[in-house]
N, C-alpha and C positions, 0 to 999 in steps of 0.2 A: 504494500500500500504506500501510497505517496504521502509522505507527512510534513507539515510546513516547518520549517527550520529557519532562524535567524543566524547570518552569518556576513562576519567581517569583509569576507571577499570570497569569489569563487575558487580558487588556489586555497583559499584555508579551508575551505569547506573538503573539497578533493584530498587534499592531505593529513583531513584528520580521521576520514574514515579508514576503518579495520577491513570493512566489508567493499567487495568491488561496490560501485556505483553507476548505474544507468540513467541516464542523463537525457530527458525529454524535451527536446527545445520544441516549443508549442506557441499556437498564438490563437487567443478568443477566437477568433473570425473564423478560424480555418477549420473546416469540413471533417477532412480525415482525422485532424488531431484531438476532436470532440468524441470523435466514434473510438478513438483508440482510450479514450478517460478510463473507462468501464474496465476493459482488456488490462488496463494497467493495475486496476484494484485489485483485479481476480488474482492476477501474476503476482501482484505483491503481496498476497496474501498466503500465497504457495509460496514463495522465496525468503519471504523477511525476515531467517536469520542468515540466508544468505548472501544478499543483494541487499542494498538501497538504492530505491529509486526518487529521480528527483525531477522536478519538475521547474523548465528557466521557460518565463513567457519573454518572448523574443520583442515584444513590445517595450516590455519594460525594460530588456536588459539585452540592447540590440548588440552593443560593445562586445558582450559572451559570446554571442550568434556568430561575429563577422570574425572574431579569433579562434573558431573551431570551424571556417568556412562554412554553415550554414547556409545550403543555397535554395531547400528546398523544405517545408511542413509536413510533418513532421519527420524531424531527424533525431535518432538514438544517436550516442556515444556509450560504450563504456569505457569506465577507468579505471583503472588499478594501478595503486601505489601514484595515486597523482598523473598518469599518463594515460592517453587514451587508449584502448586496443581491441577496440570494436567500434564500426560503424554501419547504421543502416535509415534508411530512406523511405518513409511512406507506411500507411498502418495496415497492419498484420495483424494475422487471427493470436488467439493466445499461445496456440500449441506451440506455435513458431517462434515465438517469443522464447515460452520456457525452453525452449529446448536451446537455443541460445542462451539463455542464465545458465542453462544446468551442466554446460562446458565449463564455466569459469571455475 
């Protein structure tokens, strides 16, 4: 599940978790990444002590978007240990998902 967190910067945030992190760059408006909300709770609810997921709206926080090349709604990242080492493009059923968390 996605859970709201206050944090100093995105770099501190990446570097303080234990747990990898998938990283939802999202925007109100956009279609697919509304239909993906739901798909994200399910997943996170089957993952969360493995995975934290997080959720950057690209509105708010365009600067994050443009230094992780952000070209497209919705874009995953994961990170571990602070760096990225997964990327993907557009929303996906659950299974697909998990089965990409369940490699890390």
């Amino acid at each position: 599940m996605a859970v709201k967190k206050q944090f100093g910067s995105f770099a501190e945030l990446l570097q303080s978790s234990s747990l990898p992190i998938l990283v939802d760059f999202y925007a109100p408006w956009c279609g697919p990444c509304q239909l993906m909300a739901p798909i994200l709770e399910k997943v996170g609810a089957q993952v969360r002590d493995k995975v934290q997921i997080v959720k950057i709206n690209t509105d708010q926080y365009p600067e994050i978007a443009s230094q992780y090349h952000v070209r497209a709604l919705p874009t995953f990242i994961i990170f571990r240990d602070g760096k990225p080492i997964d990327r993907f493009e557009g929303a996906i059923p659950a299974e697909q998902l998990l089965d990409k968390l369940k490699r890390l």
